[in-house]
N, C-alpha and C positions, 0 to 999 in steps of 0.2 A: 175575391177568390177565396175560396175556405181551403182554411190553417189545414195542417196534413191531418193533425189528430181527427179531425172531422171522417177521417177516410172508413168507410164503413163497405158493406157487400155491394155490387163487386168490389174488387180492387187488383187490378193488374200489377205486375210488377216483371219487367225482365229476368228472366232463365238465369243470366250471367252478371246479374250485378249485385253490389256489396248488400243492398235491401233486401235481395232475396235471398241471401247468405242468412241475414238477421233474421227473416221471418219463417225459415228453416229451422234454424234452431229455436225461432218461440214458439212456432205450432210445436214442434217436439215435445219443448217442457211445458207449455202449457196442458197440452194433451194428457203427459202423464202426473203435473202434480197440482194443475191448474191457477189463476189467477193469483190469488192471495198468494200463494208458497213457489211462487216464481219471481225472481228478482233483476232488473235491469242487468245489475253486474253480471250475473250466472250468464244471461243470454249474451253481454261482449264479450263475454272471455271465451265462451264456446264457437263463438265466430271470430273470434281475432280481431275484433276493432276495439273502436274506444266510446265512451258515453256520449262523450258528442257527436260522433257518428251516427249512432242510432238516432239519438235526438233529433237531428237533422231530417233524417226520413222519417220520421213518426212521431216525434214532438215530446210524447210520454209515454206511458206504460200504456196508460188503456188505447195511447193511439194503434200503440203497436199490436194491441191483442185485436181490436177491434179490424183491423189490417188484415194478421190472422185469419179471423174467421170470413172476411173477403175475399181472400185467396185460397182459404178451401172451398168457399162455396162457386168462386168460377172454377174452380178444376171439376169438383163436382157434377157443375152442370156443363162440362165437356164430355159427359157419361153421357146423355141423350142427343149431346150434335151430332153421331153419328148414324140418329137414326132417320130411317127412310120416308120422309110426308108421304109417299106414294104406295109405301108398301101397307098391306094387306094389316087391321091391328093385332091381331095376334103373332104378327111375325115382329111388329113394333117391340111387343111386349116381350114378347121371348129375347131380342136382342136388348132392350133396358137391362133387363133384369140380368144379363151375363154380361154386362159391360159393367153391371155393379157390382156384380163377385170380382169381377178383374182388378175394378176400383178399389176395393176392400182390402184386394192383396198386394195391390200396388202403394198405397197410402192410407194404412192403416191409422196414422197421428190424425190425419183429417175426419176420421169418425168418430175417433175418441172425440177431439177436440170440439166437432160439433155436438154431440149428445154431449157434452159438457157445458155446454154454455147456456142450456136452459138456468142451470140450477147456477151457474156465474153469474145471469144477470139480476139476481136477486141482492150479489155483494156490493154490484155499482152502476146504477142507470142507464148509464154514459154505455156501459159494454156491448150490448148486443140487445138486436130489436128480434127478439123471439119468434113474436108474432109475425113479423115480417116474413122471417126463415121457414116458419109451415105454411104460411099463405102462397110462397114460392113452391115448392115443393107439390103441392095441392093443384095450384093451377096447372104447373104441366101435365100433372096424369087427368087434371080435368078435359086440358084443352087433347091429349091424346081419345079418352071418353068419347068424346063430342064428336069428334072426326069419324069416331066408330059410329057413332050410333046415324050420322049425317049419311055416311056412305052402304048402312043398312046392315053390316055387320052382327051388329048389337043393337038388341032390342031398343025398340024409340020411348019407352017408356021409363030406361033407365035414369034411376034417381043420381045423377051425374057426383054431385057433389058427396053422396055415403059413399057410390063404389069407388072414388076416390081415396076418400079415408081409409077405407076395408086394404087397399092394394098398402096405400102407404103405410099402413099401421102396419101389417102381417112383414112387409119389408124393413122397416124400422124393429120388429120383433126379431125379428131373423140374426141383422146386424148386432143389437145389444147383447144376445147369446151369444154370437162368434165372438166378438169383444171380450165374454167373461169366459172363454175358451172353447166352445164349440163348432166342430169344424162347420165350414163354411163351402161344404162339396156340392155334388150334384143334385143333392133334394132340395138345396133351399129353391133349384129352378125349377125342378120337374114338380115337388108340394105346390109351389105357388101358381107356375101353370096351372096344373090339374086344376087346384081347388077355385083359380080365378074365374077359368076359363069353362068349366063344367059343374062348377059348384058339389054342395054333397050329399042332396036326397038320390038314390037308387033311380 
């Protein structure tokens, strides 16, 4: 059975228990001061336990970061369970894309925390498989692509894997300007629609 520290994306954790109390307040300060300048202590004292506590659900630091960014990325991708296999792809899209402004405003630590963790896995191996986290990310709006283009929607010649990128990229754009304060209102839907969905020659 692998040791807890091993715990990497996903990683579930109960609503109501003392772990999710702990891993509450490490996405917090991780998010805002990241790995290095976050300390075991800072995160018991913030949640009210003791060292051994944590240890117990996480082993050490990097289990618990690594924990962390498990638990943002299944909440995360609770942003496209509610979309519809049967419905039409542009209504797919349309609702992505406003379950992720909702996302954004509902747990804002969790995007920090993940655009952080590219530049984190550079301080410790162990932390976060990057690559992993865009290849995620990439296959869903692949596998959403595919559906379009299988059910005629969308052109059958689309190169699946650029218009991929193109969505997620302009979306990961979108976020890191809200993040450095830009609202995060009704264009980031209506720009990405448009430009997704009708491109921008005349």
């Amino acid at each position: 059975m692998p040791g807890r520290e091993e715990c990497a994306p996903p990683c579930e954790v109960p609503g109501d228990s003392l772990a999710a109390r702990i891993l509450g307040e490490a996405i917090r300060m991780f998010a805002s001061r990241g790995f290095a300048s976050t300390s075991v202590r800072e995160v018991v004292e913030a949640c009210g336990c003791t060292k051994p506590a944590l240890y117990y659900h996480f082993t050490n630091k990097v289990g618990l970061y690594r924990a962390a960014i498990g638990f943002t990325v299944n909440r995360l991708e609770s942003v496209y369970g509610g979309m519809r296999e049967d419905a039409p792809f542009a209504e797919q899209l349309r609702h992505g894309i406003a379950q992720m402004r909702r996302y954004a405003d509902e747990h804002p630590d969790d995007l920090r925390l993940l655009f952080r963790a590219e530049s984190e896995a550079t301080i410790h191996p162990d932390l976060v498989d990057v690559r992993t986290l865009r290849a995620n990310d990439l296959a869903i709006v692949e596998g959403l692509l595919s559906k379009g283009v299988a059910s005629g929607e969308l052109r059958h010649d689309l190169p699946i894997k650029g218009a991929a990128i193109a969505l997620v990229g302009a979306m990961h754009m979108w976020l890191q300007m809200w993040l450095d304060g830009h609202p995060l209102d009704t264009e980031f839907e209506q720009s990405t629609l448009t430009l997704y969905l009708h491109g921008v020659l005349a």
